[in-house]
Backbone bond lengths (Angstrom), bond angles and torsions (degrees), N, CA, C in turn:
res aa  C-N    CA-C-N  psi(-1)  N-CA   C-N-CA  omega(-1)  CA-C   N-CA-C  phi
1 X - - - 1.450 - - 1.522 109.25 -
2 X 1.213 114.01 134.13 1.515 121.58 -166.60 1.537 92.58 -97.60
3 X 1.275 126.38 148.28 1.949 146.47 -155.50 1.401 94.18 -115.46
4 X 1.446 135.06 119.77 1.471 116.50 158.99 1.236 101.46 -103.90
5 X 1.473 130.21 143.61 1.604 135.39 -159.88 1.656 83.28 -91.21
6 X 0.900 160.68 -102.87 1.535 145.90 -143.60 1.303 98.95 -25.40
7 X 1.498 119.08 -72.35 1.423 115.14 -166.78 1.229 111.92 -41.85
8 X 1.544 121.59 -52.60 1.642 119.22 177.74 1.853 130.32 -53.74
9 X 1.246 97.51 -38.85 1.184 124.55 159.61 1.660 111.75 -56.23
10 X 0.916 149.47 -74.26 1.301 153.22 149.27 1.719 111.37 -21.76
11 X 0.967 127.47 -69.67 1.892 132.45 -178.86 1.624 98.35 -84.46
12 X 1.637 127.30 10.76 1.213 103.96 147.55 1.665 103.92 -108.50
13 X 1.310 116.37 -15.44 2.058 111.09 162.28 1.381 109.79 -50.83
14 X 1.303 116.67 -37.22 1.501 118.31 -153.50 1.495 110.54 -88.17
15 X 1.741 100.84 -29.59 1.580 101.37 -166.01 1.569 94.17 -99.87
16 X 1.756 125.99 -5.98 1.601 110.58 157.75 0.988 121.77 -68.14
17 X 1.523 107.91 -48.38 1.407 124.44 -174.02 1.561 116.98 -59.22
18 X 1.888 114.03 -25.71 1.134 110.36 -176.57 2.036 93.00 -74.63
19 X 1.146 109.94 -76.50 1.358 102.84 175.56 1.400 140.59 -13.36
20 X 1.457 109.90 -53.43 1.364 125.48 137.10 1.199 123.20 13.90
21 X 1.728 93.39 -105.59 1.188 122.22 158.35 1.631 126.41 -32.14
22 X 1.626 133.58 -26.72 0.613 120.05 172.91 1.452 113.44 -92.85
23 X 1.352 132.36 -12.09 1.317 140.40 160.51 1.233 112.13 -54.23
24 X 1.427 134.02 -47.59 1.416 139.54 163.33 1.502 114.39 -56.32
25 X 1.461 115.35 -52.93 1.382 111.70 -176.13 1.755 109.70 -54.42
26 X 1.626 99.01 -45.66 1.635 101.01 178.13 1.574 106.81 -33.37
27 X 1.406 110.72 -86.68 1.411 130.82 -175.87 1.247 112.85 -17.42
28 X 1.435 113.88 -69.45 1.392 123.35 -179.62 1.583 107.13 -49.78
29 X 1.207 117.16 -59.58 1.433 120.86 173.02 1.589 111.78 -16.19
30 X 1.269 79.79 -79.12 1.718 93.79 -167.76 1.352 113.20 -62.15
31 X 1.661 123.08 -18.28 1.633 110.86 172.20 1.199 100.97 -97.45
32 X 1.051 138.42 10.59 1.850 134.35 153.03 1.262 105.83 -68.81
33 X 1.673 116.26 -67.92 1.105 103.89 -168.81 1.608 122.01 -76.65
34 X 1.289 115.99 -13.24 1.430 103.91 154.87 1.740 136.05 -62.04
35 X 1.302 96.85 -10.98 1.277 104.28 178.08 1.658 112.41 -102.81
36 X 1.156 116.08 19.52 1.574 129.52 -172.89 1.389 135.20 102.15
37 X 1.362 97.72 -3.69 1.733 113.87 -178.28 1.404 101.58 -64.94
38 X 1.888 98.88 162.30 1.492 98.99 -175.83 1.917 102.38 -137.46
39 X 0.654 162.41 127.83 1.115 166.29 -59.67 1.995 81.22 -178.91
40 X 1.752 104.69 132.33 1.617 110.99 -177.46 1.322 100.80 -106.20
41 X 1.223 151.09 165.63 1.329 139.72 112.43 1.676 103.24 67.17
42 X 1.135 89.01 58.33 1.661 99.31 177.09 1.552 109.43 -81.15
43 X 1.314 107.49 -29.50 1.529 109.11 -177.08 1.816 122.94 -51.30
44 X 0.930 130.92 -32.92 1.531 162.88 -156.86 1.796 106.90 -104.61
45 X 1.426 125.85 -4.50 1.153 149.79 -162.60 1.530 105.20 -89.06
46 X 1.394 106.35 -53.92 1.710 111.86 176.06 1.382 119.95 -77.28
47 X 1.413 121.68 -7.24 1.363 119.90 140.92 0.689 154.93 -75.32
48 X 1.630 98.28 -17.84 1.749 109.98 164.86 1.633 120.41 -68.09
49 X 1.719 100.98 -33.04 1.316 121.70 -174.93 1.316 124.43 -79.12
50 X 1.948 116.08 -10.09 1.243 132.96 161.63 1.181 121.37 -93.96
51 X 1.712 111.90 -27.45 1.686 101.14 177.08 1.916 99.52 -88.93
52 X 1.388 130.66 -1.46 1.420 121.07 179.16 1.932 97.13 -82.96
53 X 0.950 111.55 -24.44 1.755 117.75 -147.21 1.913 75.27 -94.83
54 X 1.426 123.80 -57.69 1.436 108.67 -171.03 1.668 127.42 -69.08
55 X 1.386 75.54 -14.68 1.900 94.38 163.82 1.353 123.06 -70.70
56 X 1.388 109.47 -53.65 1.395 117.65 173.62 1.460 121.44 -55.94
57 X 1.462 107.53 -53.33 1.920 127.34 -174.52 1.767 96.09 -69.11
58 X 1.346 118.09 -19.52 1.400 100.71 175.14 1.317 128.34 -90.68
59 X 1.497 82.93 -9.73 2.093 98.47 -172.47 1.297 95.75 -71.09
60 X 1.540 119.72 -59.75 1.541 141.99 155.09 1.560 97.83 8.90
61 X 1.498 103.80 -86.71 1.529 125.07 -149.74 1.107 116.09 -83.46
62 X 1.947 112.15 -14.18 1.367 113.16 175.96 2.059 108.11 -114.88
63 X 0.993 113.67 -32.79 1.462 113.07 173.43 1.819 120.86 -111.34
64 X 0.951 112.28 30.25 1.564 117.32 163.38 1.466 105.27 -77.87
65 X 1.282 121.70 -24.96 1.450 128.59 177.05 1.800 131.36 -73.67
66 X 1.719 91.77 -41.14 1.424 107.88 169.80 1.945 128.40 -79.38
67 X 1.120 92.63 141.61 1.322 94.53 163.51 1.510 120.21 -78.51
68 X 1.483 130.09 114.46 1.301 122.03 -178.35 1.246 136.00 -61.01
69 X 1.180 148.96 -162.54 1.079 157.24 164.71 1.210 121.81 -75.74
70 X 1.466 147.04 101.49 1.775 122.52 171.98 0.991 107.87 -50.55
71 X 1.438 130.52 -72.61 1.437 129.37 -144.03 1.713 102.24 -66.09
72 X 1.266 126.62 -51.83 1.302 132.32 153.33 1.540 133.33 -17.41
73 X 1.254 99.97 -51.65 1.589 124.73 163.87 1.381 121.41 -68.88
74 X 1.393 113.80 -44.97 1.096 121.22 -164.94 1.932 97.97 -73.42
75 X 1.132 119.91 -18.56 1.841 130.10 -164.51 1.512 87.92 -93.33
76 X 1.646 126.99 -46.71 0.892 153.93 156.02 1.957 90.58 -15.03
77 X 1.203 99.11 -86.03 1.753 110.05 -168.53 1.716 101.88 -57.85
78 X 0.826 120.31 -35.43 1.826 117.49 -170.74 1.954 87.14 -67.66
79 X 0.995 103.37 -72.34 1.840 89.53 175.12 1.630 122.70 -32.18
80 X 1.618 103.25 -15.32 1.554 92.46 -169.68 1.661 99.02 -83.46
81 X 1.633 94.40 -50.57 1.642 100.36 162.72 1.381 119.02 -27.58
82 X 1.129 125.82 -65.84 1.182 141.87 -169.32 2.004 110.04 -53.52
83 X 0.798 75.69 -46.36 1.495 108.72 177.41 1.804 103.33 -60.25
84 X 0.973 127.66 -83.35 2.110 136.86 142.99 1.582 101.79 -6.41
85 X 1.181 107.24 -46.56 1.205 95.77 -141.97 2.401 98.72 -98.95
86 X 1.406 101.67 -13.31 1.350 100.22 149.22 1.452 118.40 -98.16
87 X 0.926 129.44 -26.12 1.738 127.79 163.95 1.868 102.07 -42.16
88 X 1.121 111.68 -63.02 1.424 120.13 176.33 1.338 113.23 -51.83
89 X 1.374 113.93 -47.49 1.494 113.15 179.71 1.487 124.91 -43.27
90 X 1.732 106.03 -66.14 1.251 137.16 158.09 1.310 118.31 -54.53
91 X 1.244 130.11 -4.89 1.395 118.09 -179.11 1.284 115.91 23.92
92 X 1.979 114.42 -138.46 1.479 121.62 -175.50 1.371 104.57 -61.09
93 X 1.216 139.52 -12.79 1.632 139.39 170.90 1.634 103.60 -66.37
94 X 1.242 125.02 -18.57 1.769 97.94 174.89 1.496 110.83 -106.13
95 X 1.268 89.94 157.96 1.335 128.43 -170.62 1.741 125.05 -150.99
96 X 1.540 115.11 153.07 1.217 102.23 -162.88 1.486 87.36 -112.48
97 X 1.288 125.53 39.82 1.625 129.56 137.11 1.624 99.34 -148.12
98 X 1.572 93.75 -165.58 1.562 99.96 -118.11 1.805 77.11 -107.44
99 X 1.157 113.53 107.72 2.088 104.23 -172.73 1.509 70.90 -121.69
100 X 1.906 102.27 165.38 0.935 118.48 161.75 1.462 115.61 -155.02
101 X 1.185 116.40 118.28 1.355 127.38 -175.43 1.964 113.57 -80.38
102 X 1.223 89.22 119.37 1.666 95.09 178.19 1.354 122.55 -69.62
103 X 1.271 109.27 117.91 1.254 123.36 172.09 1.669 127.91 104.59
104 X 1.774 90.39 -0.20 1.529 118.51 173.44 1.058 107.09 -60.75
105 X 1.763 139.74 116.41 1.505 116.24 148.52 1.240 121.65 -58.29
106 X 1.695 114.40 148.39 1.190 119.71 173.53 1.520 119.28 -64.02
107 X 1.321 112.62 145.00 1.384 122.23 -167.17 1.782 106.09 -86.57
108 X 1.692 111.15 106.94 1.586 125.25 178.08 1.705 115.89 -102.05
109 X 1.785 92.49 0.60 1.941 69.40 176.88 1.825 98.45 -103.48
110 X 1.461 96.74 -156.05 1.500 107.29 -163.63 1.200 136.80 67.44
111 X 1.521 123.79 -107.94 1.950 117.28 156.40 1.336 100.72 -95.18
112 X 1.705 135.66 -38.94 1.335 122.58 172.80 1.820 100.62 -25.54
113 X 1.105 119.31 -70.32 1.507 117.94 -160.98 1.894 114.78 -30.55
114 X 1.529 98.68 -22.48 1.688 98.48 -159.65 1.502 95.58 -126.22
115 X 1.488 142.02 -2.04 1.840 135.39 162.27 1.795 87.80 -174.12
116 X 1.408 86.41 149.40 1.025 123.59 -168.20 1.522 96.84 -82.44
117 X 1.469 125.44 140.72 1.438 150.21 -169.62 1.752 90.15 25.65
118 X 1.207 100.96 90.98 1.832 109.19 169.42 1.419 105.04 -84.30
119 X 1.094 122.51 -42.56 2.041 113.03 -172.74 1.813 87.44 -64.70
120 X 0.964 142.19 12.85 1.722 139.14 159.61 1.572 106.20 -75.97
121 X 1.449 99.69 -69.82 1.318 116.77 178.88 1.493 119.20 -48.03
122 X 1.346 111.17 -37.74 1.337 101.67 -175.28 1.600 103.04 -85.37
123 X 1.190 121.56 -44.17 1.593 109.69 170.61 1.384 123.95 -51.80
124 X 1.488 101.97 -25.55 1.361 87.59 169.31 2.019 125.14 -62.55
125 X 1.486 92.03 -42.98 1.216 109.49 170.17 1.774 110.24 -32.44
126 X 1.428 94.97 -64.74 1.521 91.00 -157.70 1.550 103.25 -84.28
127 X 1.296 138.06 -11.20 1.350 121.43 148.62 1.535 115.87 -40.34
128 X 0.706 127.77 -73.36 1.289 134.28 178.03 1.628 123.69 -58.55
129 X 1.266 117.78 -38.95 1.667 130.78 -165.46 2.219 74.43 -81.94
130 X 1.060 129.18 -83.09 1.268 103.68 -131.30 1.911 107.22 -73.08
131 X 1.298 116.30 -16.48 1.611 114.43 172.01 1.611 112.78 -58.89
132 X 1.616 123.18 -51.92 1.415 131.87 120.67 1.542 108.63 15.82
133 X 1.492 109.65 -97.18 1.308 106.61 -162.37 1.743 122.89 -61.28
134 X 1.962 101.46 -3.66 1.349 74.95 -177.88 1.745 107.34 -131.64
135 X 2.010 84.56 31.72 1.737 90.79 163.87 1.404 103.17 119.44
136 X 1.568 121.57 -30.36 1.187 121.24 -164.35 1.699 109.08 -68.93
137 X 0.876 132.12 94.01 1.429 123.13 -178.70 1.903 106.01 -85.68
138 X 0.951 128.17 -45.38 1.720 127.12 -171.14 1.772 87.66 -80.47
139 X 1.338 126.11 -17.80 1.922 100.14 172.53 1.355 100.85 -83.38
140 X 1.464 121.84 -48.58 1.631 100.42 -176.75 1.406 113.11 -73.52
141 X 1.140 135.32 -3.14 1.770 138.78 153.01 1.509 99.31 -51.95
142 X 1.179 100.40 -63.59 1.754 116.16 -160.73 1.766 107.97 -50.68
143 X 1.402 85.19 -55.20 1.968 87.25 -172.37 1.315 113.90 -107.42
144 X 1.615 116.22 24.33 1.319 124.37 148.35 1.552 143.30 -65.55
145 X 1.777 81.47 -38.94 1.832 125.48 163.83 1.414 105.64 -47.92
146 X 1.651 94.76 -79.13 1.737 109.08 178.64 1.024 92.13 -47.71
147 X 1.227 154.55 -112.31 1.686 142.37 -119.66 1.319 106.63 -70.82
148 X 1.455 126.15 -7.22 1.873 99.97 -172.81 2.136 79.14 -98.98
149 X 1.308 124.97 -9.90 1.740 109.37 172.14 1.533 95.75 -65.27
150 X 1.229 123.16 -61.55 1.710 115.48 -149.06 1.470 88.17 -84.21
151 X 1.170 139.06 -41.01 1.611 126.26 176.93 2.117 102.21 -41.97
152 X 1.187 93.45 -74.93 1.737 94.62 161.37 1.235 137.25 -22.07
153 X 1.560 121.25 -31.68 1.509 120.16 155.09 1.786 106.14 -86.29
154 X 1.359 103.63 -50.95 1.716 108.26 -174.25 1.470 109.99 -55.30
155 X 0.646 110.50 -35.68 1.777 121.17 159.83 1.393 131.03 -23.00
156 X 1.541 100.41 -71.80 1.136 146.52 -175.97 1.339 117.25 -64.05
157 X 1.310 121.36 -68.73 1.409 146.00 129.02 1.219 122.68 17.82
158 X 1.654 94.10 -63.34 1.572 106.72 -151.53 1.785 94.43 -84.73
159 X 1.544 103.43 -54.53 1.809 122.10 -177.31 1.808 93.36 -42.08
160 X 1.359 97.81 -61.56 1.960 84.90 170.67 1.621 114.99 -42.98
161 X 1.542 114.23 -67.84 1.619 103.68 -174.81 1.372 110.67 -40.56
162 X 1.167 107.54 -39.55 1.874 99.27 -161.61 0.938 117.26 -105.18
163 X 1.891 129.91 19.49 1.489 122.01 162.07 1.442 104.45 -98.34
């Protein structure tokens, strides 16, 4: 199997950055719920964390080989922005489950102000936008499916925690 260094370069941003992210989500976690937060619909949690991990390990095994797309990539990166730019919003309030602290108002500025649960939207994006950029059309079909089912309970879920 022939390695193209962009591609590698790219699915190793994504799979730090995914990790990352879960180092932050930890943290936050745990100073929510030390401060009284309670954790919703935890059950539905390890699916999110198996269809992100089979997403990632497949990009791995199927596009480490290809050269990607620019223009693809490049829409690719505005999601990452996008992406920064609700992490920032939410500050110590995000998390990659669903806590909810009593008596918190819900957070309306930033992208909240313009659709409702945007870090959704944009993952949806990049499920799909970066397999896309490097040709795969039936994986971002494939695990577009999967994430708008478990987005569909997590969804759901969450609009319950927070009305």
């Amino acid at each position: 199997m022939t390695i193209n260094t962009l591609a590698v370069a790219v699915l190793a941003f994504v799979t730090l950055q995914r990790l990352g992210e879960l180092v932050i989500a930890r943290r936050n976690t745990a100073r929510l719920l030390a401060r009284g937060a309670r954790e919703v619909a935890p059950e539905h949690y390890i699916w999110i964390v198996a269809l992100h991990a089979a997403w990632l390990i497949g990009l791995w095994l199927l596009a480490s080989g290809i050269a990607p797309s620019l223009p693809l990539l490049a829409m690719f990166a505005l999601f990452q922005a996008g992406r920064l730019w609700v992490l920032a919003t939410l500050g110590e309030r995000w998390t990659t489950r669903i806590i909810v602290l009593p008596g918190a108002p819900l957070i309306v500025s930033g992208p909240y102000r313009f659709v409702q649960h945007p870090n959704y939207w944009i993952v949806a994006g990049e499920i799909s936008l970066l397999p896309l950029s490097f040709g795969l059309l039936w994986y971002a079909a494939l695990f577009s499916v999967l994430n708008a089912g478990i987005l569909s309970v997590r969804i759901a879920a969450e609009n319950r925690a927070l009305s």
